[in-house]
DSSP file (Angstrom, degrees, kcal/mol; ACC not computed):
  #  RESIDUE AA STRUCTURE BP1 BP2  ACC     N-H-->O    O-->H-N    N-H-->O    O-->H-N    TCO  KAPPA ALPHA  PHI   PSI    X-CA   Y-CA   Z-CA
    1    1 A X              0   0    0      0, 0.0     2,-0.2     0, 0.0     0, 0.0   0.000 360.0 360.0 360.0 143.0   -2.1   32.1    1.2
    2    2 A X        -     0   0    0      1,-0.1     3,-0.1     3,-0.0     0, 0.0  -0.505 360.0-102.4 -87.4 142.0    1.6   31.4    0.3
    3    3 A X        -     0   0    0     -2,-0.2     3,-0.1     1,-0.1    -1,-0.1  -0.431  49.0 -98.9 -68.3 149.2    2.5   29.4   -2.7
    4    4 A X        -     0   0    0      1,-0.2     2,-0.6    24,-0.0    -1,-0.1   0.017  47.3 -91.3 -37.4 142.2    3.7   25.3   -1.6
    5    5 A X        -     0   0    0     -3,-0.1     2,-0.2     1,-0.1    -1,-0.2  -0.609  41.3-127.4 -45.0 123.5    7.1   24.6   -1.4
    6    6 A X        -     0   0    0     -2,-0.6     2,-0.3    -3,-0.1    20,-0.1  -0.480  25.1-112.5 -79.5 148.2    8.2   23.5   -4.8
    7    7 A X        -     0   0    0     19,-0.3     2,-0.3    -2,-0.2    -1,-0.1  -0.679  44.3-130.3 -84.8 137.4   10.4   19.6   -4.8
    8    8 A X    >   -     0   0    0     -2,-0.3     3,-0.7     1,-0.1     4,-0.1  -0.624  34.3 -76.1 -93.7 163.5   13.9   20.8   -5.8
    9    9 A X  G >  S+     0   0    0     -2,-0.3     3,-2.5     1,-0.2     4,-0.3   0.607 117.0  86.4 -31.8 -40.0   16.1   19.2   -8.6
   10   10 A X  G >  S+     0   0    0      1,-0.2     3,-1.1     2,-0.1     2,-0.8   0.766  83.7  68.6 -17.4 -86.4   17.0   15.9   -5.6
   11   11 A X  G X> S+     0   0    0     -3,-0.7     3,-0.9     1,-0.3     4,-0.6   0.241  77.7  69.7 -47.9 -10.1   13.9   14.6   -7.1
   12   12 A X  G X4 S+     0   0    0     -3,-2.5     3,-1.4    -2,-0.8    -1,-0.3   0.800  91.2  59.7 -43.5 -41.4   15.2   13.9  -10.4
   13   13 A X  G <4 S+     0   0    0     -3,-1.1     3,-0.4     1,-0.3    -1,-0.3   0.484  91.6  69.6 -70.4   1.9   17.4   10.9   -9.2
   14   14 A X  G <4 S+     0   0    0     -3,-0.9    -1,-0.3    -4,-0.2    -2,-0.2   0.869  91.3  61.9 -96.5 -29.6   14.4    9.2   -8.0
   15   15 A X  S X< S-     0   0    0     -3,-1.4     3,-1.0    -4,-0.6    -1,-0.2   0.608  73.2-156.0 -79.6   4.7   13.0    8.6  -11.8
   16   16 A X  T 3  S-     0   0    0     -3,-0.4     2,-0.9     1,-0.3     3,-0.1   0.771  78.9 -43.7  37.1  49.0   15.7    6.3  -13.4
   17   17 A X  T 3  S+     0   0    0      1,-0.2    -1,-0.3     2,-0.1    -2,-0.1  -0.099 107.0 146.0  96.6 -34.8   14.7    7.4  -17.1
   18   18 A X    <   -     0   0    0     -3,-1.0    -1,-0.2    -2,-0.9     3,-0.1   0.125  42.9-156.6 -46.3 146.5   11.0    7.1  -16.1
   19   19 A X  S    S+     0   0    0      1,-0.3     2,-0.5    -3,-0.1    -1,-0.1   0.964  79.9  41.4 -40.7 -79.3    8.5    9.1  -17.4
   20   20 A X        +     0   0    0      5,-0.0     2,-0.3    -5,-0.0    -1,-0.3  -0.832  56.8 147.6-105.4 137.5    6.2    8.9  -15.1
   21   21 A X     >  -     0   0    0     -2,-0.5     4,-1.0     1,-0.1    -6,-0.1  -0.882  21.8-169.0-146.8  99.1    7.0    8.9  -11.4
   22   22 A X  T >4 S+     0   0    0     -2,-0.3     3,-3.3     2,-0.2    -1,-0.1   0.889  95.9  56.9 -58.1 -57.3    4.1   10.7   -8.8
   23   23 A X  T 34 S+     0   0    0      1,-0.3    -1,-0.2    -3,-0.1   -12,-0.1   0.789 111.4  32.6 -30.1 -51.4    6.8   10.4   -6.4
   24   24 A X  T 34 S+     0   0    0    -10,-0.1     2,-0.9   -12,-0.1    -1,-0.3   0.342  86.7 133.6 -94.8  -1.0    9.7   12.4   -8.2
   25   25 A X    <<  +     0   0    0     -3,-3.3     3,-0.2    -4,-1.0     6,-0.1  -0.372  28.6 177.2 -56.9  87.5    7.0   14.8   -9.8
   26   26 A X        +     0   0    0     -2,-0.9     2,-2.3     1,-0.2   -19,-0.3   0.901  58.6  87.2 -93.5 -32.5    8.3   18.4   -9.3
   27   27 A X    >   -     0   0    0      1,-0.2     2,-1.6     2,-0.1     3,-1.4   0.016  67.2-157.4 -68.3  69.2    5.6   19.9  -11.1
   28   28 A X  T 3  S+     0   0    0     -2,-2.3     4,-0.5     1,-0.4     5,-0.2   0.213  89.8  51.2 -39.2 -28.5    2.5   20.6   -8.7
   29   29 A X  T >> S+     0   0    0     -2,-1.6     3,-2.3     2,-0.2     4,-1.8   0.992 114.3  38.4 -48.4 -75.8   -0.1   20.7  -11.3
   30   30 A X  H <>>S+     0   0    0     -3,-1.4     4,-2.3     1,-0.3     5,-0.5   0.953 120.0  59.3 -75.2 -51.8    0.8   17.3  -13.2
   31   31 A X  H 345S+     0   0    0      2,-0.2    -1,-0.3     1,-0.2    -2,-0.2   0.734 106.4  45.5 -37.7 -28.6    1.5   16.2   -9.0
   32   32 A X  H <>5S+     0   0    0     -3,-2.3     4,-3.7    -4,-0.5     5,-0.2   0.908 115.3  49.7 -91.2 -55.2   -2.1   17.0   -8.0
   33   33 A X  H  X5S+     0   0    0     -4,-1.8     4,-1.1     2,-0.3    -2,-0.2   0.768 114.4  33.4 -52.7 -47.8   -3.4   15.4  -10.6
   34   34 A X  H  X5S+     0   0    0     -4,-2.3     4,-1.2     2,-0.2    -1,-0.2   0.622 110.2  68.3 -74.8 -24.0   -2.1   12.3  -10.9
   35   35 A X  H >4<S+     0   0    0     -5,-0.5     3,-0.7    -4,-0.2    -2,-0.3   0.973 108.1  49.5 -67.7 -49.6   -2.0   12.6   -6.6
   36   36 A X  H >X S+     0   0    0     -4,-3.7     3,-1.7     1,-0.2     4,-0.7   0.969 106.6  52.6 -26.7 -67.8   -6.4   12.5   -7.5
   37   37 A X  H 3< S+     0   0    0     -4,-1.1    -1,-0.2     1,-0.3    -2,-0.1   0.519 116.1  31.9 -95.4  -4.7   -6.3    9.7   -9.6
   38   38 A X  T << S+     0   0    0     -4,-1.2    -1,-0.3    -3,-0.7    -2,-0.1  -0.300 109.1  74.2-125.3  33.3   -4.2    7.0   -7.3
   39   39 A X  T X4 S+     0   0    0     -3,-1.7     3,-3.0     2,-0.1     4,-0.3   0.747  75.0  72.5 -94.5 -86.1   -5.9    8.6   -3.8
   40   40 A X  G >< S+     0   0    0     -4,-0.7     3,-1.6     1,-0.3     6,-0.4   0.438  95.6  57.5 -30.7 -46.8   -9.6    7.2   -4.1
   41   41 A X  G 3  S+     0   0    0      1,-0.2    -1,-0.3     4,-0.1    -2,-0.1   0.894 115.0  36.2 -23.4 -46.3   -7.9    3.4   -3.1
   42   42 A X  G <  S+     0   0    0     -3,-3.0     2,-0.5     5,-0.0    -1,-0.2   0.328  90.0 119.8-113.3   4.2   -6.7    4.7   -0.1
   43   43 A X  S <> S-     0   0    0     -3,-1.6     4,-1.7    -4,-0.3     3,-0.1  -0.569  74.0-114.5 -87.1 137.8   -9.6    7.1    0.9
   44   44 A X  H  > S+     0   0    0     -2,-0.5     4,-3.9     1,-0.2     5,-0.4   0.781 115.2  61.5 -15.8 -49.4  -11.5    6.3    4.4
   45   45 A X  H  > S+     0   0    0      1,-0.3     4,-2.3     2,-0.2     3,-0.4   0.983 103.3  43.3 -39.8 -75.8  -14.6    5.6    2.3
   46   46 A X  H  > S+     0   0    0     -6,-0.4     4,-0.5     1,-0.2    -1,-0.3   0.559 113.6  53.6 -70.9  -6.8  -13.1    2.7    0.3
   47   47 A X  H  < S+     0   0    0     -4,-1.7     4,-0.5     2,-0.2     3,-0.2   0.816 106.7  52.4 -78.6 -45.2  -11.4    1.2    3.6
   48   48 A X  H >< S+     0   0    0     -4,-3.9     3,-1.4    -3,-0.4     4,-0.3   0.961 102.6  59.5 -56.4 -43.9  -14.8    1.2    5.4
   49   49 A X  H 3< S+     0   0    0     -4,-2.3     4,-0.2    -5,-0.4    -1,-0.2   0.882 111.7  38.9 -57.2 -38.2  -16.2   -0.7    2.6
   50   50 A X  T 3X S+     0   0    0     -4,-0.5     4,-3.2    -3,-0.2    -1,-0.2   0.160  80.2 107.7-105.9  30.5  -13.7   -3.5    3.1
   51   51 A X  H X> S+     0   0    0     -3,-1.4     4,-2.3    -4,-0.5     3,-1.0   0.974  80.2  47.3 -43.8 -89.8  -13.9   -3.4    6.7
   52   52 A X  H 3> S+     0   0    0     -4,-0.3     4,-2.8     1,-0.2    -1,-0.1   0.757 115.7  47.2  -0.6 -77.3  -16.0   -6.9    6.8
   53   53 A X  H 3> S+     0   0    0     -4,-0.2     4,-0.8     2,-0.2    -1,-0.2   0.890 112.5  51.3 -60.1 -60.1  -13.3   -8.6    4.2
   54   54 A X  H XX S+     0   0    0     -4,-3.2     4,-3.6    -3,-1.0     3,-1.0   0.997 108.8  52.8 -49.6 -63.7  -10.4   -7.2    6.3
   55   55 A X  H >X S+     0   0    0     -4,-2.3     3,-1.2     1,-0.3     4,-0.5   0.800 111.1  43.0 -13.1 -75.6  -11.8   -8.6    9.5
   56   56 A X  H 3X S+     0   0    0     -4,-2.8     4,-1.4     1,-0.4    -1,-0.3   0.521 105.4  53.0 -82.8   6.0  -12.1  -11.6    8.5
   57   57 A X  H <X S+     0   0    0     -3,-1.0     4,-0.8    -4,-0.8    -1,-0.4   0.540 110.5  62.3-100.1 -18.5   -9.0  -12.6    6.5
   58   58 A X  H <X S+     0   0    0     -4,-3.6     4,-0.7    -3,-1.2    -2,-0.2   0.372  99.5  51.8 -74.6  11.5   -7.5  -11.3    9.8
   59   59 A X  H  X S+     0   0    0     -4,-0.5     4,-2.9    -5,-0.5    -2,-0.2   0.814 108.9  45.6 -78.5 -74.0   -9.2  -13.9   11.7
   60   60 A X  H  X S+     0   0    0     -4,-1.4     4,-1.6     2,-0.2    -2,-0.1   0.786 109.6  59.3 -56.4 -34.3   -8.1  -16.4    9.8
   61   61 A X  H  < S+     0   0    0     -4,-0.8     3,-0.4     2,-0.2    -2,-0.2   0.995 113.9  34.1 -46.4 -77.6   -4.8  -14.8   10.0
   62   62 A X  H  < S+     0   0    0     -4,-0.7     3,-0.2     1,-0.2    -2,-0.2   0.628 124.2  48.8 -66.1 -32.2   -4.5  -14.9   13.8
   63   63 A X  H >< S+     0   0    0     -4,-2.9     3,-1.8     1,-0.2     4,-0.4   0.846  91.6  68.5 -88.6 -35.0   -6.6  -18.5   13.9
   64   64 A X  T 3< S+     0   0    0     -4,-1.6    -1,-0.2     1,-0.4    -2,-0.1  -0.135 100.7  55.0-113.0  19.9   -4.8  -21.0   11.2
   65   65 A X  T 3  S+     0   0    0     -2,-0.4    -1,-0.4    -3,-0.2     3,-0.3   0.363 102.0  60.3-111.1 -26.2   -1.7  -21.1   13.6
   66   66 A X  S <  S+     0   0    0     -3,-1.8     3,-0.4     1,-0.2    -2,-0.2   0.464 110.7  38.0 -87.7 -17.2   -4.1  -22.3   16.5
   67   67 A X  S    S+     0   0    0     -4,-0.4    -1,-0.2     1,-0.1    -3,-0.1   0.616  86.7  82.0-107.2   0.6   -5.1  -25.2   14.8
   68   68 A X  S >  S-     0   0    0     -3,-0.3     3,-2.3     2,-0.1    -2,-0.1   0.468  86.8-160.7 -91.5  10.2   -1.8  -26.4   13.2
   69   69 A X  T 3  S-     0   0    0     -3,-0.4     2,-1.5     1,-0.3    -3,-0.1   0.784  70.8  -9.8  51.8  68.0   -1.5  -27.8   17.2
   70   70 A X  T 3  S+     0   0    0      1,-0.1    -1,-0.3     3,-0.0    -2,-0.1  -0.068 103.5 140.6 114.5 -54.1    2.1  -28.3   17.6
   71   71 A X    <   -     0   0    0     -3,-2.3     2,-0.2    -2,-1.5    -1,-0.1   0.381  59.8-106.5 -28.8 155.2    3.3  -28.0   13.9
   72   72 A X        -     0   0    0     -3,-0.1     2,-0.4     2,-0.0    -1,-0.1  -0.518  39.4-172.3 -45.8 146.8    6.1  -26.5   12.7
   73   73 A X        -     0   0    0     -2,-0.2     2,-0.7    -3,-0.1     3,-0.2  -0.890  19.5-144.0-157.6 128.2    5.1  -23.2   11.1
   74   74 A X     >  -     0   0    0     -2,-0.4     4,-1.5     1,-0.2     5,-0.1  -0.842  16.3-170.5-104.0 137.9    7.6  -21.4    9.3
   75   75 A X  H  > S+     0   0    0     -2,-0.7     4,-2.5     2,-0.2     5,-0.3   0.736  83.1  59.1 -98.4 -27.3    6.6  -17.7   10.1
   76   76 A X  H  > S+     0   0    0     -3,-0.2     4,-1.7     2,-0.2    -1,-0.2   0.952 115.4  38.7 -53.6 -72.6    9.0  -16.0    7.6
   77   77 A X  H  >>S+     0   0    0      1,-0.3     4,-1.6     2,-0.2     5,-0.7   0.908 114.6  55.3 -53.4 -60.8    6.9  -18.1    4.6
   78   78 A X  H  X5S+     0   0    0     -4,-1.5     4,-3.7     2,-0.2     5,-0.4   0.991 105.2  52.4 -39.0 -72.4    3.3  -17.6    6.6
   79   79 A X  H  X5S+     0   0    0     -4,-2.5     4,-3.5     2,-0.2     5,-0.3   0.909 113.2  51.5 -25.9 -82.3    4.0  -13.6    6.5
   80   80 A X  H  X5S+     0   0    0     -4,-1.7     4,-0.6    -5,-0.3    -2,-0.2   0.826 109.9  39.3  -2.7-106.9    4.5  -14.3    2.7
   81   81 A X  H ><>S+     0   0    0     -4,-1.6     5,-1.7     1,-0.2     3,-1.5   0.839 116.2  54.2 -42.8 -32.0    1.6  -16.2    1.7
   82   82 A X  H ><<S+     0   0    0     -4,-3.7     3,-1.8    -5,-0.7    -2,-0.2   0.995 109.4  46.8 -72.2 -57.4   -0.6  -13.9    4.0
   83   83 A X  H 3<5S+     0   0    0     -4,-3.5    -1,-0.2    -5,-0.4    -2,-0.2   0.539 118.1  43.1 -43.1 -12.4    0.7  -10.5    2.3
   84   84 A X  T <<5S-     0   0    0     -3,-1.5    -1,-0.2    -4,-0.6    -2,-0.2   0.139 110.1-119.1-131.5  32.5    0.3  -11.9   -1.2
   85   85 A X  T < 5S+     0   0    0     -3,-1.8    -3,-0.2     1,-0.1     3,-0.2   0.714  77.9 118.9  55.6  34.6   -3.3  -13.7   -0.7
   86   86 A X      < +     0   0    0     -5,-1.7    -4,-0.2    -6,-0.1    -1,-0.1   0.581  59.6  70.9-110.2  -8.6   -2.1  -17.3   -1.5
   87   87 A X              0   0    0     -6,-1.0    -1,-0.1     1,-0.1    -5,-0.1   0.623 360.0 360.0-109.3  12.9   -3.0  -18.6    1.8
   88   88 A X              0   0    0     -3,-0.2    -1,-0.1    -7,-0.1    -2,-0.1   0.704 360.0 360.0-134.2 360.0   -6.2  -18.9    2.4
């Protein structure tokens, strides 16, 4: 099997003085590794597990415009609260 492409010298601008950057990481060891340790969030498993909880804060999403009847509803500000939990 052929070794990965290595990230070439670009990626440097991407760390502003940081240390640590997964993004900008050109070494493919210290990349894997740290690519492990912020995966497990994002793995099928742990989405299926808050399947239920998505649902239904997208319920409420889609419904709490269907009762405001009439209202004004400023959509920008709605997006907002919805993306950052505050609104329901």
């Amino acid at each position: 099997m052929s070794k990965p492409l290595c990230k070439s010298a670009y990626y440097d601008a991407f760390r502003n003085g940081r240390e640590f950057d997964i993004f900008a990481e050109r070494d493919e060891k210290i990349h894997g590794q740290n690519r492990r340790m912020f995966s497990r969030p994002y793995s099928t498993a742990v989405i299926k597990d808050f399947e239920a909880s998505l649902d239904d804060v997208l319920m409420n999403f889609v419904n709490t415009p269907k009762s405001m009847d009439g209202q004004e509803v400023n959509f920008g500000k709605y997006l907002e609260l919805f993306a950052f939990g505050k609104w329901y």
